[in-house]
BAVOPA-988220 format. One record per residue (C-alpha): x, y, z; residue number from 0. Coordinates in Angstrom, 3 decimals. Layout:
N
{{X; Y; Z}; NUM}
...
END
This chain:
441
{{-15.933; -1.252; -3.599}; 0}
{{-16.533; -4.622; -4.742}; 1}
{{-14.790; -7.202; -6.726}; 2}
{{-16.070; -6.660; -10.482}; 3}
{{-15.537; -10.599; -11.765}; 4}
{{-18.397; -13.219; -12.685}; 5}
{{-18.488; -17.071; -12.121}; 6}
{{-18.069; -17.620; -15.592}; 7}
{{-14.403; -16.132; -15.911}; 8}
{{-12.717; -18.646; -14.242}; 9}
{{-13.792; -21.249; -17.045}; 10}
{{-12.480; -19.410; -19.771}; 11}
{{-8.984; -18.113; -17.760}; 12}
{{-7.862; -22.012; -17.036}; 13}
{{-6.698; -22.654; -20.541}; 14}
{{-2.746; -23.796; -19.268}; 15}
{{-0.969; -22.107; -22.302}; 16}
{{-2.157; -18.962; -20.604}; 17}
{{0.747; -17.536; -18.258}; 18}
{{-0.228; -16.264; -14.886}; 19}
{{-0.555; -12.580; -14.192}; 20}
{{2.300; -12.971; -11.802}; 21}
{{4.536; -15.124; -14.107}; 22}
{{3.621; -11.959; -17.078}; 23}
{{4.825; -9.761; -14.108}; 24}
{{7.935; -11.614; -13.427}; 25}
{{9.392; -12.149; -16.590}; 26}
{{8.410; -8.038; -16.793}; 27}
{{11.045; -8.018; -13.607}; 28}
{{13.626; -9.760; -15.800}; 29}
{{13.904; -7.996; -18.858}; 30}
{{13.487; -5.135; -16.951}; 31}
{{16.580; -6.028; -14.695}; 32}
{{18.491; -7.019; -17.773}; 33}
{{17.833; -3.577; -19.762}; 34}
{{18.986; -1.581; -17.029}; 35}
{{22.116; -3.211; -16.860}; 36}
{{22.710; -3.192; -20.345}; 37}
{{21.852; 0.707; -20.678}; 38}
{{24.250; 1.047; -17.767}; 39}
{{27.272; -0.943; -18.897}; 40}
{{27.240; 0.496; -22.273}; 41}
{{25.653; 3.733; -21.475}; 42}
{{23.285; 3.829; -24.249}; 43}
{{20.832; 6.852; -22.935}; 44}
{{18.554; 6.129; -25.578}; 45}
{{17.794; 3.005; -23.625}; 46}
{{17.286; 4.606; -20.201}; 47}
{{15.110; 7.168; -21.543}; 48}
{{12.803; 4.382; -23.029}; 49}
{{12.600; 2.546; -20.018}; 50}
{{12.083; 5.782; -17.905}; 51}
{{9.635; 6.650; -20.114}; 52}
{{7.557; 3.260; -20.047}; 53}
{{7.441; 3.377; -16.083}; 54}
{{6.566; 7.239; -15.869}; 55}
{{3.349; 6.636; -18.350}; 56}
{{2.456; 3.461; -16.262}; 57}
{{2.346; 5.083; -13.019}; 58}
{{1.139; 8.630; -14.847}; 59}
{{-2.453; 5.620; -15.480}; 60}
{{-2.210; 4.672; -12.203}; 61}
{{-2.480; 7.899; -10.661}; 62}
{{-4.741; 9.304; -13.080}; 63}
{{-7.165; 6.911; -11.074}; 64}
{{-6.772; 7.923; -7.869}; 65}
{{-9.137; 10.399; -7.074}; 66}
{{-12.022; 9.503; -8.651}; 67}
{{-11.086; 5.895; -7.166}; 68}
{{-10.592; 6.501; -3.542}; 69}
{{-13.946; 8.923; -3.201}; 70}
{{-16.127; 6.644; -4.797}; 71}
{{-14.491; 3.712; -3.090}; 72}
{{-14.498; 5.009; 0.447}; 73}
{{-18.071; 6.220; -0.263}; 74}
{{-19.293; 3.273; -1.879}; 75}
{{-17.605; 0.577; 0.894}; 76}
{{-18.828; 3.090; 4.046}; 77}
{{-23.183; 2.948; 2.629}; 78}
{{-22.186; -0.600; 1.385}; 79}
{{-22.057; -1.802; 5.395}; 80}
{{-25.840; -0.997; 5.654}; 81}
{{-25.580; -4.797; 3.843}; 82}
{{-23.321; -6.331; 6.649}; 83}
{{-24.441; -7.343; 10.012}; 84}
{{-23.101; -5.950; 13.310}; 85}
{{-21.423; -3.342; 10.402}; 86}
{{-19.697; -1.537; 13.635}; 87}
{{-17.949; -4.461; 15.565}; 88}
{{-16.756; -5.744; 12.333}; 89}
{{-15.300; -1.625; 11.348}; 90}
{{-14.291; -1.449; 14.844}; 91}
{{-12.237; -4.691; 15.242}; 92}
{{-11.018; -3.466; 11.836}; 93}
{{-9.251; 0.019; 13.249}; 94}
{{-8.225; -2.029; 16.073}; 95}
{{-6.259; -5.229; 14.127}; 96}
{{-4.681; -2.151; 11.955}; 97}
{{-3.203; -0.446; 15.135}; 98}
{{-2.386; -3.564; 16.832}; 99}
{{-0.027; -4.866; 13.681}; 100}
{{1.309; -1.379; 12.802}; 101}
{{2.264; -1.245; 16.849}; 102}
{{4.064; -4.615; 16.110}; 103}
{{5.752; -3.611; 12.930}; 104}
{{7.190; -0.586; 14.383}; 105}
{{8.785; -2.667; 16.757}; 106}
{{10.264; -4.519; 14.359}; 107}
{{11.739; -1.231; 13.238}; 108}
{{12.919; 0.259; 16.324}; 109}
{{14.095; -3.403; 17.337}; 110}
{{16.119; -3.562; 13.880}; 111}
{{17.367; -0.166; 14.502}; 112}
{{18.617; -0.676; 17.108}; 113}
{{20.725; -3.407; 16.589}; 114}
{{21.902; -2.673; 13.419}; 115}
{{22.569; 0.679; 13.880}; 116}
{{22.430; 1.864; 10.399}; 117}
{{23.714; 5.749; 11.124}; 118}
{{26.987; 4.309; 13.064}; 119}
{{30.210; 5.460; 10.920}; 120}
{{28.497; 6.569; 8.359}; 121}
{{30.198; 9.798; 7.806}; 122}
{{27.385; 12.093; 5.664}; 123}
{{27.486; 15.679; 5.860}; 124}
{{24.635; 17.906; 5.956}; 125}
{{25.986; 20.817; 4.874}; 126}
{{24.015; 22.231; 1.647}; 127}
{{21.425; 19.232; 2.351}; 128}
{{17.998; 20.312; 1.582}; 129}
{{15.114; 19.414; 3.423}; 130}
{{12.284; 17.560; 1.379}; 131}
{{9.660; 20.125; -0.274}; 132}
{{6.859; 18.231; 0.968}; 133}
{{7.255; 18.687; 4.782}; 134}
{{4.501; 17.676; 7.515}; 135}
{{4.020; 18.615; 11.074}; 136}
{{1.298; 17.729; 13.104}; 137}
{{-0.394; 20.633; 12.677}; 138}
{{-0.031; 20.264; 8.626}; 139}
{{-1.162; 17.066; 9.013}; 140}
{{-4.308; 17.880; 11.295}; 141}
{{-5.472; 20.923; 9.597}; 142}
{{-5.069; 18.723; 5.704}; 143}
{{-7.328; 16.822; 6.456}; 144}
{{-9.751; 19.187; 5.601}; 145}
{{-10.167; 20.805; 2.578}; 146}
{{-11.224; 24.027; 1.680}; 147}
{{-13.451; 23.180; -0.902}; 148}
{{-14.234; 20.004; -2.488}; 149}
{{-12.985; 20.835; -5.762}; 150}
{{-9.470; 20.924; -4.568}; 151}
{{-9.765; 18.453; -3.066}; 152}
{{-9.862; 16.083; -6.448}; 153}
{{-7.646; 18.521; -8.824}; 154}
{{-4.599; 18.776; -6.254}; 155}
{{-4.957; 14.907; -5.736}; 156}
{{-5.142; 15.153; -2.358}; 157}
{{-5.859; 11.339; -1.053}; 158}
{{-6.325; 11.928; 2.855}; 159}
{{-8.718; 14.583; 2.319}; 160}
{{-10.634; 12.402; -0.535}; 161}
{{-11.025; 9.811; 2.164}; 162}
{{-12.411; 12.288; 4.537}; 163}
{{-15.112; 13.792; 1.822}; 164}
{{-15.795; 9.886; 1.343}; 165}
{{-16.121; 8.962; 4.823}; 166}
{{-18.682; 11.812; 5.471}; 167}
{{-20.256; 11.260; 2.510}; 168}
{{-20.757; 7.565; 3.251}; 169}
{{-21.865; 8.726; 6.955}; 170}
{{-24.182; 10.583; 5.901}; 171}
{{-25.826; 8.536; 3.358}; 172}
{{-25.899; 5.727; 5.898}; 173}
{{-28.321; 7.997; 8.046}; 174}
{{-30.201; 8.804; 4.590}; 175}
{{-31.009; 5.737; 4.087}; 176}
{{-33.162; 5.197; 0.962}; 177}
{{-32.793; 8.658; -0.131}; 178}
{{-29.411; 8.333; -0.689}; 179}
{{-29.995; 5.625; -3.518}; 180}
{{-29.708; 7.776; -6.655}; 181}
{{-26.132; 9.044; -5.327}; 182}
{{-25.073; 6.097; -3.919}; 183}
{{-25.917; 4.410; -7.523}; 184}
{{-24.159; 7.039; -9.273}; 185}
{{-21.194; 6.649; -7.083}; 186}
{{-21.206; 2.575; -7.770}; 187}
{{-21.890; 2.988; -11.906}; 188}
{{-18.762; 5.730; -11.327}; 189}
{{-16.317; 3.123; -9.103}; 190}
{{-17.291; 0.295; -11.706}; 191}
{{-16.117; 2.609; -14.643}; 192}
{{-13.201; 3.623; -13.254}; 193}
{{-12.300; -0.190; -11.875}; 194}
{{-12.738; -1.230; -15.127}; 195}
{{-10.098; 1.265; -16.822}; 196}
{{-7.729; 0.752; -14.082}; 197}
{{-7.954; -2.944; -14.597}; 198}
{{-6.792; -2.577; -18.155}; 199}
{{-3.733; -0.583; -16.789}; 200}
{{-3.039; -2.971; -14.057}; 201}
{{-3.089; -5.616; -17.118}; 202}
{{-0.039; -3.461; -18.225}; 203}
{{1.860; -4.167; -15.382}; 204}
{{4.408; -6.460; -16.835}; 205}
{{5.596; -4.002; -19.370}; 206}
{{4.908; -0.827; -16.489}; 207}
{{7.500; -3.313; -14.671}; 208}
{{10.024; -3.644; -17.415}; 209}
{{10.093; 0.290; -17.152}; 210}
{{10.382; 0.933; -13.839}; 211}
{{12.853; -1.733; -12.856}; 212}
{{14.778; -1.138; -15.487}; 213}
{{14.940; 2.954; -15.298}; 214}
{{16.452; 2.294; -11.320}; 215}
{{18.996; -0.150; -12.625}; 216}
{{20.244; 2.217; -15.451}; 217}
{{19.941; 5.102; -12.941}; 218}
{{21.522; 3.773; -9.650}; 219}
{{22.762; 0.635; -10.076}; 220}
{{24.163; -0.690; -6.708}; 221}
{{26.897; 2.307; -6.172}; 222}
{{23.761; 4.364; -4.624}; 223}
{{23.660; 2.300; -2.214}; 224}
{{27.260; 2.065; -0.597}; 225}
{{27.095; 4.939; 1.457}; 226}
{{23.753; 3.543; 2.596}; 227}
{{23.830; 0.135; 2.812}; 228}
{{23.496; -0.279; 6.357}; 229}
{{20.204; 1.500; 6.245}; 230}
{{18.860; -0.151; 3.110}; 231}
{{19.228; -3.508; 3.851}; 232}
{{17.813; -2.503; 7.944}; 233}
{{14.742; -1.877; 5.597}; 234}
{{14.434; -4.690; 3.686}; 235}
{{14.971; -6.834; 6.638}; 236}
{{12.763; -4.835; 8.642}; 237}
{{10.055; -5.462; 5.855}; 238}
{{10.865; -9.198; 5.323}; 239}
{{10.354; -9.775; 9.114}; 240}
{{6.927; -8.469; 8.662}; 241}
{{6.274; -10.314; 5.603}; 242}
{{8.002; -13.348; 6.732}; 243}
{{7.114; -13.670; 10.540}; 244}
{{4.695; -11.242; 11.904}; 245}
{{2.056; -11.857; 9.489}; 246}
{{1.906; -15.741; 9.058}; 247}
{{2.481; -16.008; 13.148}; 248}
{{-0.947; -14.193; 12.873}; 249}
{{-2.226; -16.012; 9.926}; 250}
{{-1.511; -19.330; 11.637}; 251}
{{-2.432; -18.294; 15.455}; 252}
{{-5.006; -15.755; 15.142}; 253}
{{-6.759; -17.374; 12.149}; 254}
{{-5.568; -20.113; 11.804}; 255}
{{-4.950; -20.577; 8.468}; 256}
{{-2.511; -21.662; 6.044}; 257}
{{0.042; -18.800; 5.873}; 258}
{{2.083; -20.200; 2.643}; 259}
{{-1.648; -21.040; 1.159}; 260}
{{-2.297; -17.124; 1.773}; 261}
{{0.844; -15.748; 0.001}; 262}
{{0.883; -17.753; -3.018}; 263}
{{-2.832; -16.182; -3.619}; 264}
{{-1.724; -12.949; -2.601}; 265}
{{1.480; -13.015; -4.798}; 266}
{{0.344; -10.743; -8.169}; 267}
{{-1.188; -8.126; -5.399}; 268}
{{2.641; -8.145; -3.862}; 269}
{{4.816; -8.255; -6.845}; 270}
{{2.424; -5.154; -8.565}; 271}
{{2.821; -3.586; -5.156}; 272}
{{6.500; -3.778; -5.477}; 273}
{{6.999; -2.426; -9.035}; 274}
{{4.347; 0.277; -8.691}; 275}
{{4.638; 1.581; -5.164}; 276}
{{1.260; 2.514; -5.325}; 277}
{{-0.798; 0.995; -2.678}; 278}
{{-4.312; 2.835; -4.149}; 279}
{{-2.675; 1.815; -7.692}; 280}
{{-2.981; -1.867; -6.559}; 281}
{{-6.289; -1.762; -4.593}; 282}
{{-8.883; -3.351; -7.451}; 283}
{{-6.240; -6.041; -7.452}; 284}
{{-5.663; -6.116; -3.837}; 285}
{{-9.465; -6.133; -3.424}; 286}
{{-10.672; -9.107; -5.771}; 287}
{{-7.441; -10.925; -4.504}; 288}
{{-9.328; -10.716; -0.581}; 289}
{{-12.390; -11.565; -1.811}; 290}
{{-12.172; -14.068; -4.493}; 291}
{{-8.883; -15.995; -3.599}; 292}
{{-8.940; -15.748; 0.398}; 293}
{{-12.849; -16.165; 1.278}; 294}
{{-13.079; -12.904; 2.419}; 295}
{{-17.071; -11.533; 2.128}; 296}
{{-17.756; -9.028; -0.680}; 297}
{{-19.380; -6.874; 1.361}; 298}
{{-16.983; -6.793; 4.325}; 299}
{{-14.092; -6.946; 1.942}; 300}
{{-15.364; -4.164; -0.077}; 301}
{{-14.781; -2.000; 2.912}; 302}
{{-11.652; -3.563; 4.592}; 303}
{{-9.346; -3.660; 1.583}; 304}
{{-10.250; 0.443; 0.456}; 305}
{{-10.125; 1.552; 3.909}; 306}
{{-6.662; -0.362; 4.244}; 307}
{{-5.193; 1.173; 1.097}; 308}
{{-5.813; 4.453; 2.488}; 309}
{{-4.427; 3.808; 6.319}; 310}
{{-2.681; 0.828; 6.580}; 311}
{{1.251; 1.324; 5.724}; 312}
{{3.228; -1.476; 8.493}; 313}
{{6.280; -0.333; 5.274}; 314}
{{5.744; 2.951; 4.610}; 315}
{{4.229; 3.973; 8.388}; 316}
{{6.297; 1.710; 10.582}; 317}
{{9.320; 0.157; 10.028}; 318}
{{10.338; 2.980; 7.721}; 319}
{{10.444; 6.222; 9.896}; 320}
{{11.204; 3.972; 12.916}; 321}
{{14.697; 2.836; 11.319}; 322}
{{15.300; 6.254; 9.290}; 323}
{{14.648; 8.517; 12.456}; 324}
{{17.270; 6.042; 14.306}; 325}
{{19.617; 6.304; 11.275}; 326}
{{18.967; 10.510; 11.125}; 327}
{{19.739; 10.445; 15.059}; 328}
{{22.835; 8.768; 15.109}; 329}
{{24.820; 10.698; 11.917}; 330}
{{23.066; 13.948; 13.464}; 331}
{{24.990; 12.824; 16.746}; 332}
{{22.057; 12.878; 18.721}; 333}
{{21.366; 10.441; 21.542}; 334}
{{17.306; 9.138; 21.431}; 335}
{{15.641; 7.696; 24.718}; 336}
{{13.083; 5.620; 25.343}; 337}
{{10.417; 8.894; 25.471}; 338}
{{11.631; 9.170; 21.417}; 339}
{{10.713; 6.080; 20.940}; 340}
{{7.168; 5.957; 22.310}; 341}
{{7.263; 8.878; 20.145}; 342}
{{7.943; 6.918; 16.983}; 343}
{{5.481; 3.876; 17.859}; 344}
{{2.787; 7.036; 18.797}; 345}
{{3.502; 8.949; 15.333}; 346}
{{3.452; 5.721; 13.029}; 347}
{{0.229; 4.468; 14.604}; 348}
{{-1.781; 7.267; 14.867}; 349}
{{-0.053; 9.128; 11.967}; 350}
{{-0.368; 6.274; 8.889}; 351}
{{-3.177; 8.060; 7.354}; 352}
{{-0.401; 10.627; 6.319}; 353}
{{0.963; 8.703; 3.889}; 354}
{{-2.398; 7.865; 2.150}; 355}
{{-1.271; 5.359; -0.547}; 356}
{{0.553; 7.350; -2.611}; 357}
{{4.270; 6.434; -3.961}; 358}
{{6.662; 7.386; -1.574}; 359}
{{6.682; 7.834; 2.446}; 360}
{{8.430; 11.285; 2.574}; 361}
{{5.518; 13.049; 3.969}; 362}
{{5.251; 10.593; 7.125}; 363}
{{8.996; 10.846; 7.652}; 364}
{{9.473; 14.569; 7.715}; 365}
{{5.761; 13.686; 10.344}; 366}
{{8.266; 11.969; 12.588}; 367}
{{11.437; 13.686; 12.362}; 368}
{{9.576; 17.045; 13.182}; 369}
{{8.043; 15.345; 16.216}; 370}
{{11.468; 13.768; 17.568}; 371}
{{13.057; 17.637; 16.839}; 372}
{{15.488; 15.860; 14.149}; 373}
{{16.812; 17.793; 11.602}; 374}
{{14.590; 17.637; 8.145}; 375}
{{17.410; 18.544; 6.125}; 376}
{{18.927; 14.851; 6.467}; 377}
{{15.564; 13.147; 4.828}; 378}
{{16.993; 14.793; 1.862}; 379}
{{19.722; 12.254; 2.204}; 380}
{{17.244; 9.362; 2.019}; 381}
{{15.537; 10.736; -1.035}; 382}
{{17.988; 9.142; -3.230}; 383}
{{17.511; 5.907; -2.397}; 384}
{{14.265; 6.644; -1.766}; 385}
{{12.461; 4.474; -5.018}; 386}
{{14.651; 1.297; -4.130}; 387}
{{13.200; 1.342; -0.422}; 388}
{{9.460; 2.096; -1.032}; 389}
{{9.088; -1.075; -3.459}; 390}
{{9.699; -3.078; -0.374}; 391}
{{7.716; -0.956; 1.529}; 392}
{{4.595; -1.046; -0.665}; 393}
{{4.600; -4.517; -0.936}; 394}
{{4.728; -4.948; 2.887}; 395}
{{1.550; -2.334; 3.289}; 396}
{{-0.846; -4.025; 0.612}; 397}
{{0.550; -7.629; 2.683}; 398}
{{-1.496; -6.362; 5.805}; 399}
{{-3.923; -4.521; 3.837}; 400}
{{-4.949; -8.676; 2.477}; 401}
{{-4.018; -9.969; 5.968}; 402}
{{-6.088; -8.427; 8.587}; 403}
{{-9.652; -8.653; 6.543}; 404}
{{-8.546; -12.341; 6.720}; 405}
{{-7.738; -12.207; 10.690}; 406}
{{-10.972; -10.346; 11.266}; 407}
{{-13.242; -12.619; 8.753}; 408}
{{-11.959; -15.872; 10.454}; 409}
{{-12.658; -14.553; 13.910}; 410}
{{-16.045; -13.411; 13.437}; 411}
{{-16.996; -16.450; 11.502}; 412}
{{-17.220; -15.535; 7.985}; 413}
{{-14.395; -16.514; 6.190}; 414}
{{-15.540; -18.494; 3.408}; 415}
{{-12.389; -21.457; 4.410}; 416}
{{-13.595; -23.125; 0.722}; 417}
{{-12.488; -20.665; -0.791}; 418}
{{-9.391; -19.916; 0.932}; 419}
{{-8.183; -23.320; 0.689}; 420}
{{-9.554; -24.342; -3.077}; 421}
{{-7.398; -23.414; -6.041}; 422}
{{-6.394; -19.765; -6.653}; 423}
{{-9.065; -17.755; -9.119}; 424}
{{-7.091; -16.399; -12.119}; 425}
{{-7.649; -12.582; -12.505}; 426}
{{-8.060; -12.391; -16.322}; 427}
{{-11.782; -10.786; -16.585}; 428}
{{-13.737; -8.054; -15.161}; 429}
{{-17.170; -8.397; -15.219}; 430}
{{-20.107; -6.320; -12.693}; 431}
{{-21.117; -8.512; -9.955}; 432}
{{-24.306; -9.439; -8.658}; 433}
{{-25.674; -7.316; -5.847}; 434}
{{-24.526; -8.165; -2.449}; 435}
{{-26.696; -9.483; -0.071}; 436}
{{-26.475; -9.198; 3.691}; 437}
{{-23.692; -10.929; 5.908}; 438}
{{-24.543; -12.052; 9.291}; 439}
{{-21.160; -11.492; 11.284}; 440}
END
């Protein structure tokens, strides 16, 4: 998938009466914030509905997306490293700085869990608790990746078997070589189209924001999360460690690079992360963020930041299940040893495919807890809260879905530094881009 913008844009986006995507987004945060507590404190329902009707239609666009999106961009970014040089050690370092930092973030979870142990005195019943719909064990998980036919694949919406069909796809036109062409064009024209539509919803996002902050204020307030505030805040710290530490130690060490330079470019990718909890939702973004504010190559980008939206979740992966199966352990009254936890780093590492971008981690939680022999029924507990948690969590994932293409582009050489140090490119326009040309790596 590549990074639809032309040289010309930035010219006509530097006009300073313009406001900034992410300003739009956070002034979208704060009337959002300030409707919600206004339809709570004078409970005018008219106002939540609005609200809960603006975020359901923005993420209702952003989903609409997703299937044509991730086939054709998993296709499209697998044939597109015929372009790159030593395609395989870059894919393969890749996998391997995804495993390493989601090893490291779960950690941080178990770690955090640990010491704040969030299920202590927390007195939560489980009686007439019921266990998430969406379940996964490993032999769900395993055989789903699959599908039956390839229809179904696209009409259920099911995102880790459209990155299968667009891995083999891409695999196969790889060994096709030229007569692959007419697909592989058809499958570019059809990522281009759909980039382009999703970019005007992603434009959206400060009113999408208004919505969808606003709709959990009016909803929950802060009383939802009383009974769970232990475990919430284990979370957001959890998340904020990785945000905050983990990845700009490895910004500065590994790459050595600017870690506050790389977060104020990669700011509108986190804050649309955070209100949409969609990491496939905020891939074209994530994507021309990588390539056109951090230096990364198109053509290595264009496979990086699709193949991370799809299997890198450090949030949703990582610290999440690590802390929840801790905090399910301890108000089940069940003691966890150090074989439960190898368990935990062994299910969010090689298990993070399971939550496949989508909003919500539910699917690689019920993953874990059926692994560790927890009781499913108390995930039902954490549904609640659920949509306060994964904003954090999202934002961390698309964080190290931007970070490691950076790590690996720096250590192989071909992280355009100019570009990562130079002023930020505004994302106002959308235009095709040239054709890429090869990358020696």
């Amino acid at each position: 998938m590549s990074s639809p913008v032309s040289p010309a844009a930035p010219a006509r986006s530097l006009n300073p009466a313009r406001w900034s995507f992410g300003v739009q987004i956070l002034l979208g945060l704060a009337v959002g914030v300030a409707a919600g507590f206004l339809a709570r404190a004078t409970g005018a329902a008219w106002l939540t509905t609005t609200l809960t009707q603006i975020g359901s239609i923005f993420v209702q666009l952003l989903k609409l997306a997703v299937p044509p999106l991730v086939f054709t961009a998993v296709l499209v970014s697998v044939a597109g490293l015929r372009h790159v040089t030593n395609a395989a050690r870059l894919a393969g370092r890749t996998l391997l700085w995804f495993l390493g930092t989601s090893l490291i973030a779960v950690a941080v979870g178990i770690t955090l869990g640990l010491v704040t142990n969030p299920g202590r005195g927390v007195d939560l019943s489980l009686t007439g608790v019921k266990a998430p719909e969406h379940k996964s064990g490993w032999t769900d998980f395993l055989t789903g990746i699959i599908p039956t036919n390839v229809v179904g694949a696209f009409t259920n919406g099911n995102v880790l078997q459209l990155v299968f069909l667009g891995l083999v796809f891409g695999i196969a036109a790889l060994k096709l070589g030229d007569a692959a062409k007419p697909v592989l064009d058809l499958a570019d024209s059809v990522l281009h189209l759909v980039q382009k539509a999703l970019w005007w919803v992603i434009r959206l996002a400060p009113i999408g924001t208004a919505g969808l902050i606003g709709k959990a204020v009016a909803s929950y307030g802060w009383n939802l999360l009383q009974p769970l505030a232990t475990f919430a805040a284990a979370i957001y710290i959890g998340c904020f460690l990785v945000l905050a530490v983990v990845y700009p130690v490895l910004l500065r060490a590994v790459a050595g690079v600017n870690p506050l330079r790389f977060y104020a470019k990669a700011w509108p990718a986190l804050e649309l992360a955070f209100v949409s909890r969609s990491s496939i939702g905020t891939m074209p973004l994530t994507q021309r963020i990588t390539i056109e504010r951090l230096g990364v190559p198109r053509e290595y980008g264009s496979f990086a930041v699709p193949f991370g939206a799809t299997t890198k979740m450090d949030g949703c992966a990582a610290v999440y299940p690590a802390v929840a199966a801790i905090f399910v352990a301890q108000i089940s009254g069940i003691d966890l040893g150090i074989r439960d936890y190898l368990l935990i780093a062994f299910v969010s590492v090689v298990g993070s495919a399971a939550t496949a971008g989508l909003t919500g981690a539910i699917v690689m939680l019920t993953l874990t807890l059926s692994t560790l022999g927890l009781p499913l029924a108390a995930a039902g507990l954490l549904l609640a809260i659920d949509p306060i948690l994964d904003m954090i969590r999202t934002a961390t994932n698309v964080a190290g879905q931007m970070v490691v293409p950076v790590l690996v582009a720096k250590r192989e050489g071909i992280l355009d530094l100019e570009i990562f140090d130079g002023p930020a490119a505004p994302l106002t326009a959308a235009e095709p881009e040239p054709k890429p040309e090869p990358v020696a790596a």
